[in-house]
C-alpha positions in Angstrom: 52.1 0.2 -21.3 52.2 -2.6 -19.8 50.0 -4.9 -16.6 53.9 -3.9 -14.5 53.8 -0.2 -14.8 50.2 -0.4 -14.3 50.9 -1.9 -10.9 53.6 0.2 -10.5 51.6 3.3 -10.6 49.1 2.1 -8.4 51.8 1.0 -6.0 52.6 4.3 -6.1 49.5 6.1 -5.6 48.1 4.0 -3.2 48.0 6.9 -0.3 45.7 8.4 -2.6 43.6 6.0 -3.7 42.9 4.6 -0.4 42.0 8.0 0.6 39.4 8.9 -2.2 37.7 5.2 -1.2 37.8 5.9 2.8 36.3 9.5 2.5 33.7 7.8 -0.7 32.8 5.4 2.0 32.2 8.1 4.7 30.5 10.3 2.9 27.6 7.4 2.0 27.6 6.3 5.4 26.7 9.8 7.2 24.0 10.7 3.8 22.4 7.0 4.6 22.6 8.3 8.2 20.4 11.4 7.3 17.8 9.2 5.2 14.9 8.4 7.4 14.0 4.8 6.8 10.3 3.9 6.5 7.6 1.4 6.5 5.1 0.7 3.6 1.9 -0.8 4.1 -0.3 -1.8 0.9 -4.3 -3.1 1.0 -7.0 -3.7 -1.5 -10.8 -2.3 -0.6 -13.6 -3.1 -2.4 -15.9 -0.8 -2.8 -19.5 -1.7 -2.0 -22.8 -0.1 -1.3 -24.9 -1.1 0.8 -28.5 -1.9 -0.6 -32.1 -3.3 1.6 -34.6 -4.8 -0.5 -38.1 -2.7 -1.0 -40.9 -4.5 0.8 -43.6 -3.4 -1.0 -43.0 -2.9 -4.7 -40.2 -4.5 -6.8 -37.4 -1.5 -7.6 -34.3 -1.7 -9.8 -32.4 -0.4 -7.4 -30.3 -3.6 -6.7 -29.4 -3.3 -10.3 -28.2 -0.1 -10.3 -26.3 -0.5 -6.9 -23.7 -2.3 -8.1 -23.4 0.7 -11.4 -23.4 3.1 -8.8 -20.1 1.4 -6.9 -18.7 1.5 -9.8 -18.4 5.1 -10.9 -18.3 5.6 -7.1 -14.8 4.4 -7.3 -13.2 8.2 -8.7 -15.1 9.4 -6.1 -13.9 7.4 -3.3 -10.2 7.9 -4.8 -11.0 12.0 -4.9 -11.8 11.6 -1.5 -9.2 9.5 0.7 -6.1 11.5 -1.6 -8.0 14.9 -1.1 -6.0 17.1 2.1 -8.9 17.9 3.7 -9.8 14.6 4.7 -5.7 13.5 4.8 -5.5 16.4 7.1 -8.4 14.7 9.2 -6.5 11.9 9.9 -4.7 12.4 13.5 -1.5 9.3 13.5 1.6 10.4 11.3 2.4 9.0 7.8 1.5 10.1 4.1 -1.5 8.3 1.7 -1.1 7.4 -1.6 -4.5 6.4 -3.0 -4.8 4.3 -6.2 -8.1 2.9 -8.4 -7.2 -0.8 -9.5 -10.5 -1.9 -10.9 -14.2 -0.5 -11.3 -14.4 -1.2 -7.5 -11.4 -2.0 -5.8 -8.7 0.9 -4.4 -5.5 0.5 -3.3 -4.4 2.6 -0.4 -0.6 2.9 0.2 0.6 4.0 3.8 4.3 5.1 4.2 5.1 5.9 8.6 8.2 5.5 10.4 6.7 2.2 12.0 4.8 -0.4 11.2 2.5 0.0 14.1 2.0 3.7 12.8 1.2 3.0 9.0 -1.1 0.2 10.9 -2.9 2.6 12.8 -3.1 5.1 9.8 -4.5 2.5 7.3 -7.3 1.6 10.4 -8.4 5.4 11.2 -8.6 6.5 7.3 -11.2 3.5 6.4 -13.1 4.0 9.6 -13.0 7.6 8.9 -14.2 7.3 4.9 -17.1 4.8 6.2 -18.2 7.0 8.6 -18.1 10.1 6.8 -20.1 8.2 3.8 -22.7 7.2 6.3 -22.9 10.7 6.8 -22.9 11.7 3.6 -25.1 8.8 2.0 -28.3 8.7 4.0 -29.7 6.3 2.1 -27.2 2.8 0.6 -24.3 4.4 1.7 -20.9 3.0 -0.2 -18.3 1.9 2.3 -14.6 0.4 2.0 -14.2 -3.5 2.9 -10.7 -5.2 2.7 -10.3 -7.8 0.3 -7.1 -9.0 2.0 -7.2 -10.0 5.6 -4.2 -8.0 6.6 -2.2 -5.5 5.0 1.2 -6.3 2.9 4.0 -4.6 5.2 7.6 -3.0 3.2 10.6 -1.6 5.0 12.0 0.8 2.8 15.4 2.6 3.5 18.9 2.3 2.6 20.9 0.1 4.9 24.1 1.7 6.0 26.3 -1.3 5.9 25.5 -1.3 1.3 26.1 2.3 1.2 29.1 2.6 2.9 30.6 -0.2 0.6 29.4 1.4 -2.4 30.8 4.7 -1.1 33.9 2.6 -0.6 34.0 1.4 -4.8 32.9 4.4 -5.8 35.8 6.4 -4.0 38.0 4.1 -5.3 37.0 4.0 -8.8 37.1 8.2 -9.1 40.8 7.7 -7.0 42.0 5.5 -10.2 40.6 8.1 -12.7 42.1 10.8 -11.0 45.1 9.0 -10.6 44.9 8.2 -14.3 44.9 11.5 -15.3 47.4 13.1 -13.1 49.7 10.0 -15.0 48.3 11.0 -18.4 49.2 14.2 -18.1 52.2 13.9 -16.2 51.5 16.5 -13.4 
């Protein structure tokens, strides 16, 4: 067989195959439709604790703050991924908690906005601090940013890509279809 009966067949078929690549292109354009698109905002917290000095008598206390931080850090993690306190929270969006270091976190915030993962990010540090000065009476252990703000990602699948790739993809099980229907000479 050769390149002419190859175009030939094609020729032929073309109904067909631009069918399969029109309805491959529709059917990724309305499921990209249904995808909700999303924003992703990412900051590192340090994890700290608070520690005043004894007046009177020398303690190692100092010493052992910065120990205690440390194994604070599974703690902290158990705390901000827990429901209870995710359920707490009152703007939309999901948490994904993550320990980097001894003491740093990384919280992950996924909304529909940015202004939403924004607000959600603000009100679950305010809402571990406060609930740790609750906690801790005494050198309570509190969240502080490393960065200044947080690094925002859209993530969603643009409509315009899928729709082309619906498009190639329609066309590409057209010519296998259309290969086969030849092959076997239906």
């Amino acid at each position: 067989m050769d390149l002419k009966e190859f175009a030939k067949i094609i020729k032929n078929n073309t109904p067909t195959l631009a069918l399969f690549a029109v309805i491959g292109s529709l059917v990724a354009f309305s499921i990209t439709t249904k995808i909700k698109s999303s924003v992703e905002l990412e900051q590192l917290f340090y994890i700290e604790t608070t520690y005043e000095a004894p007046q009177a008598e020398y303690r190692f206390d100092g010493y052992y703050a910065q120990e205690k931080a440390r194994n604070f850090t599974d703690t902290a993690v158990a705390i901000l991924s827990s429901s209870g306190f995710v359920g707490e929270l009152n703007t939309e969006g999901t948490i994904t908690v993550r320990k980097m270091a001894p003491q740093v976190i990384r919280l992950n915030v996924q909304s529909s906005s940015s202004q939403a993962a924004n607000q959600k990010l603000t009100e679950a540090v305010l809402r571990f601090n406060q609930k740790m000065l609750v906690l801790q009476k005494e050198n309570p252990h509190q969240l502080k940013a490393i960065s200044l703000s947080p690094k925002s990602v859209f993530s969603g699948p643009t409509k315009k890509i899928s729709a082309v790739l619906g498009f190639f993809l329609g066309g590409i099980f057209a010519l296998l279809v259309v290969g086969l229907k030849v092959y076997f000479k239906v």
